[in-house]
C-alpha positions as CSV (number, residue, x, y, z in Angstrom):
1,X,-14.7,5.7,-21.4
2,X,-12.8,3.1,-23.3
3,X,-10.4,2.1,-20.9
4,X,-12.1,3.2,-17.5
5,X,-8.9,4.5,-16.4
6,X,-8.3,8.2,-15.1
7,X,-7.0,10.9,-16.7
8,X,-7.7,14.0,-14.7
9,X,-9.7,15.8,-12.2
10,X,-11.4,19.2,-12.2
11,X,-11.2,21.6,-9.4
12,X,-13.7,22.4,-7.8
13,X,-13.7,25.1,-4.7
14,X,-15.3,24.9,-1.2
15,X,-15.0,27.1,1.9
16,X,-14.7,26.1,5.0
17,X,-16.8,28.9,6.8
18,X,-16.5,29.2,10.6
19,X,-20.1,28.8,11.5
20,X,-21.6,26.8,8.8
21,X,-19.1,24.4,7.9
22,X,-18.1,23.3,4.6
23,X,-20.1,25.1,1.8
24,X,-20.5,24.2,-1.7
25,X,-19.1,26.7,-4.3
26,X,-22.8,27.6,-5.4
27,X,-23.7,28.9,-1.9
28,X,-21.0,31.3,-2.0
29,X,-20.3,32.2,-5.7
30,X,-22.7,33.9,-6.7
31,X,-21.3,36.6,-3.7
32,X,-18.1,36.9,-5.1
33,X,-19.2,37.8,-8.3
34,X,-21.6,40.4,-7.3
35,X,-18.6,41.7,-5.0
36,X,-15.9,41.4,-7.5
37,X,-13.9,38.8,-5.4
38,X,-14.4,36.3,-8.1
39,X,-11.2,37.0,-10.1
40,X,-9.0,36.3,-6.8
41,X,-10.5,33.3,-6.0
42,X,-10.0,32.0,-9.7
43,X,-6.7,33.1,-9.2
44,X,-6.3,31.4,-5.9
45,X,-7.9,28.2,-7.3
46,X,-5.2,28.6,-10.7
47,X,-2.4,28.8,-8.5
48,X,-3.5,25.7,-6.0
49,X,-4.1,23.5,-8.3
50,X,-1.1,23.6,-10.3
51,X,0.3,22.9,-6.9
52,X,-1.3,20.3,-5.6
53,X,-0.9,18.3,-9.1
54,X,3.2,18.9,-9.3
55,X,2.8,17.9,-6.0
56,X,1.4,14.5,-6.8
57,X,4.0,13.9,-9.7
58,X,6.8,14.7,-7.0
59,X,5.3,12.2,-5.6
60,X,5.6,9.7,-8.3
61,X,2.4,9.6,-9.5
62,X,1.0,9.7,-12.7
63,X,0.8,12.5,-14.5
64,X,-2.8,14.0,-15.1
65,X,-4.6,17.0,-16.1
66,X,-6.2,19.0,-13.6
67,X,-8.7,21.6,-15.4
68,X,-9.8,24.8,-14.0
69,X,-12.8,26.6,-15.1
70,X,-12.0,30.7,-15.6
71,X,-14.9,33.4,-14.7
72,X,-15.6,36.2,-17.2
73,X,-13.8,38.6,-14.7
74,X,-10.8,36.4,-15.6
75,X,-10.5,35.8,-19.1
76,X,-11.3,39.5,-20.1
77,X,-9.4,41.2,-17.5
78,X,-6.1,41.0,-19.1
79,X,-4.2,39.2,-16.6
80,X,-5.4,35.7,-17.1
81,X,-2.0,35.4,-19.5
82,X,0.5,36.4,-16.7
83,X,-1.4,34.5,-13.9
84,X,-1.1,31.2,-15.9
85,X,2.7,32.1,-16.7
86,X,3.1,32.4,-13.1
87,X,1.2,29.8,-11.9
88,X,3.3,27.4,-13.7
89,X,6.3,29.0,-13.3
90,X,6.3,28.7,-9.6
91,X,5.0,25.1,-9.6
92,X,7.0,23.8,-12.1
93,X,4.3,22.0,-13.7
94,X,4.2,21.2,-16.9
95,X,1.5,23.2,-19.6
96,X,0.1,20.1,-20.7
97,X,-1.0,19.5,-17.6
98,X,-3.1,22.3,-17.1
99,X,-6.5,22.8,-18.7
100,X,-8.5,25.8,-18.4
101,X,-12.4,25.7,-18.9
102,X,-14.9,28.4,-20.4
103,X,-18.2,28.7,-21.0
104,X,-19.6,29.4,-24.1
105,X,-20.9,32.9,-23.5
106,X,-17.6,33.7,-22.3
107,X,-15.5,32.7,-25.0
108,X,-17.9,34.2,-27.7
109,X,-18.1,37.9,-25.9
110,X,-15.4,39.7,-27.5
111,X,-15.1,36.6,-30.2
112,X,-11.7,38.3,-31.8
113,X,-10.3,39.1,-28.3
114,X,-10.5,35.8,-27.2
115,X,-9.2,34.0,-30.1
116,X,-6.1,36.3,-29.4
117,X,-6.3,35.1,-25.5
118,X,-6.8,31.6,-26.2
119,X,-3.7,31.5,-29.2
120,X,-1.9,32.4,-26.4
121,X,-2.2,30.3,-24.0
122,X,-2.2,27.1,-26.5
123,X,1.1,28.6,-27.6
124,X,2.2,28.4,-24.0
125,X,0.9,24.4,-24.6
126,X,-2.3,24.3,-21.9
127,X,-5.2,22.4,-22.7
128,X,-8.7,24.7,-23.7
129,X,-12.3,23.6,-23.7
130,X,-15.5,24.7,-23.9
131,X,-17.4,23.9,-20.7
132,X,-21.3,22.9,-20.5
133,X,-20.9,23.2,-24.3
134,X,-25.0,23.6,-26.4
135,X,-26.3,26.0,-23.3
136,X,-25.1,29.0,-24.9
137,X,-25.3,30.6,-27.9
138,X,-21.9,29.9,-29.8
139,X,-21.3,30.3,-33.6
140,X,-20.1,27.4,-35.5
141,X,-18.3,29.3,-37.6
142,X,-16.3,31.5,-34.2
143,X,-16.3,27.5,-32.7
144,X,-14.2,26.2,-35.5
145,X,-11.6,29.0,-35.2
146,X,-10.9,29.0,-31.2
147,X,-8.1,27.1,-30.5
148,X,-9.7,24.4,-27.8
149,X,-8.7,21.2,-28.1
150,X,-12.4,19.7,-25.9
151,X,-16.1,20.3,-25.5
152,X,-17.8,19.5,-22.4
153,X,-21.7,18.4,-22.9
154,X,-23.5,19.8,-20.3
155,X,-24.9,17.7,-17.5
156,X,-28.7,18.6,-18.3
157,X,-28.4,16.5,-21.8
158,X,-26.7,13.5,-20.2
159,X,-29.7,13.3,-17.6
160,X,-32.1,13.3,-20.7
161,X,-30.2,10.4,-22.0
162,X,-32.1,7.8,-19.8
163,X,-35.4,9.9,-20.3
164,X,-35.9,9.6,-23.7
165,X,-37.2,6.8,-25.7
166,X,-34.2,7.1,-28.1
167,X,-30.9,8.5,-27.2
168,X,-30.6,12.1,-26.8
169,X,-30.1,12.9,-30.5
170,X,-28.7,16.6,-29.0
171,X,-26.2,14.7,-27.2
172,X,-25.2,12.4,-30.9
173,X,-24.9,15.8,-32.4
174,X,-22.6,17.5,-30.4
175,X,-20.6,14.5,-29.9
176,X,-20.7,14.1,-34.7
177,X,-20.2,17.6,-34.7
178,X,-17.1,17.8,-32.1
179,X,-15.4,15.0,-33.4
180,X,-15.8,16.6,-37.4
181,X,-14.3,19.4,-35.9
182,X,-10.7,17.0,-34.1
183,X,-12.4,17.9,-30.6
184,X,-12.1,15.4,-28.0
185,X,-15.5,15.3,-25.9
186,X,-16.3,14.6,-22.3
187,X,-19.5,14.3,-20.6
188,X,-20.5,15.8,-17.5
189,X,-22.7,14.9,-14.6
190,X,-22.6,11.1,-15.4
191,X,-23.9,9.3,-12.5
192,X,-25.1,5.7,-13.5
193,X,-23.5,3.2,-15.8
194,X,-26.5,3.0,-18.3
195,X,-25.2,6.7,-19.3
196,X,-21.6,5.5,-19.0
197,X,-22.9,2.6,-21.7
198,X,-24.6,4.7,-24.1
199,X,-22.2,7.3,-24.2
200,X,-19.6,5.0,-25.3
201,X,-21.9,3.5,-27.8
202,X,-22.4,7.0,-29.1
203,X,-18.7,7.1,-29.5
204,X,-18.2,9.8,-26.4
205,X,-14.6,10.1,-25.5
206,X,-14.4,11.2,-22.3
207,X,-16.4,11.6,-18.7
208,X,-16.8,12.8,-15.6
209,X,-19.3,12.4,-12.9
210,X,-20.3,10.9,-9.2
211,X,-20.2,7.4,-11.1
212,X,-16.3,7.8,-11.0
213,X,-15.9,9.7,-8.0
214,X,-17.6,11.8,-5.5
215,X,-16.1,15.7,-4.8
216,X,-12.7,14.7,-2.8
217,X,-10.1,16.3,-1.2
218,X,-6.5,16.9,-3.2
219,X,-5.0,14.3,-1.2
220,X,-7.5,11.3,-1.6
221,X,-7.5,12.3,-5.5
222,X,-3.9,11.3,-5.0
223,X,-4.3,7.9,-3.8
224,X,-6.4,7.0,-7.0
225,X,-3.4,7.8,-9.0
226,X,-1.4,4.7,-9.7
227,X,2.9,5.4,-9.2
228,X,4.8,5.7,-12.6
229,X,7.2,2.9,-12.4
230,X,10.9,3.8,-12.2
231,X,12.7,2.8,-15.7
232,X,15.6,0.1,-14.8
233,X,19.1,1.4,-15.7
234,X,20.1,0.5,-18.9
C-alpha cells in the first residue's frame, strides 16, 4: 500500500465447461467438495501455479509470490507435505515464493496437528497466512503459536469501511493486534481508492482487490511484472 507496487498474485481457479463457458470457482466448488474431488483440484491448482510463476522468472521477471488457498480435505489429509515438496521440486521454484492460505476454521480443527503441519512447511521456507482472518472462531492464544507469517481481513470488513461513520474499528483491531503479534496484514476485496486510503492510514500493510486488478489469465499477470535487470559484469 506504501509503494503501490506488486508483490504477488493469488490463484484463483475457473473451468472452462463445454456448454456454459467459463465458470467461476463458486459455481463449481461447492461440487467438488460434496464429491471429494476438491483435494485434486487443490492439488492441480498447487502444482500449476508453481509453474506458471518459475515460468515468469525464466522469463526474467520479477520474482513474486503466488499464494494458494488449501481446502480442509488438503491440509488434514496427510499429503499436503509431500505435494508441496513435489510441487516445488519439479518447478524449481523457490519456497519463498510460495504461499499457502487457510482459513481460520481449518487451521484451528486439530490445533496441535496443524501446528506440526504448518512447522513443517515454514521449515521447508513457504510463506503461511490465515485467510478471511475475524470470520471464524480462532484462539488468540492457538493464533500466536501457528507459525504464519500474514493475516488476511476478510472482504466483508473492508466494505464496511466506507459504511460507517468512523472507520471500521474491527478492521483497526485486527490490523493492532496482527502487527503486536510480527504479522504482516493484507486486505481483501479492495475495490475503490477511499478504502485503499484509509487502510493505509490505519497502517494496513498489504492489499488485494479489483482496484489493482481484475481476475486475469497467468499470462497477462506476466506482463504486469516488470524484468529484473541483468547485473553488468564486474
Amino acid at each position: 500500500l506504501r509503494t503501490g507496487g506488486i508483490i504477488g498474485a493469488e490463484a484463483l481457479v475457473h473451468w472452462q465447461h463445454p456448454q456454459r463457458g467459463l465458470m467461476p470457482p463458486a459455481e463449481f466448488l461447492p461440487a467438488a467438495m460434496d464429491t471429494g474431488l476438491i483435494r485434486a483440484i487443490d492439488e492441480w491448482v498447487l502444482r500449476t501455479a508453481c509453474r506458471h510463476n518459475q515460468a515468469w522468472q525464466q522469463r526474467g521477471k520479477m520474482p513474486v509470490r503466488v499464494s494458494v488457498n488449501v481446502s480442509n480435505s488438503l491440509f488434514h489429509g496427510n499429503t499436503l507435505v509431500s505435494v508441496v515438496e513435489e510441487a516445488l521440486s519439479q518447478t524449481g521454484l523457490t519456497p519463498a515464493c510460495l504461499e499457502l492460505e487457510l482459513t481460520e476454521s481449518i487451521a484451528m480443527h486439530n490445533v496441535d496437528a496443524s501446528i506440526v503441519m504448518l512447522t513443517t512447511l515454514k521449515a521447508m521456507g513457504v510463506q503461511l497466512s490465515i485467510d478471511d482472518f475475524g470470520t471464524g472462531y480462532s484462539s488468540l492464544s492457538y493464533l500466536q503459536r501457528l507459525p504464519i507469517s500474514k493475516v488476511k481481513i476478510d472482504q466483508s470488513f473492508i466494505k464496511e469501511v466506507l459504511t460507517e461513520a468512523r472507520p471500521s474499528p474491527i478492521v483497526r483491531a485486527i490490523i493492532a493486534m496482527a502487527h503486536s503479534l510480527n504479522l504482516v496484514v493484507i486486505a481483501e476485496g479492495v475495490e475503490q481508492e477511499a478504502q485503499r486510503i484509509l487502510l493505509l492510514e490505519q497502517g494496513c500493510d498489504h492489499a488485494q482487490g479489483y482496484l489493482f486488478g481484475q481476475p486475469m489469465t497467468a499470462d497477462a499477470f506476466a506482463s504486469l511484472l516488470p524484468l529484473v535487470p541483468l547485473r553488468k559484469a564486474g
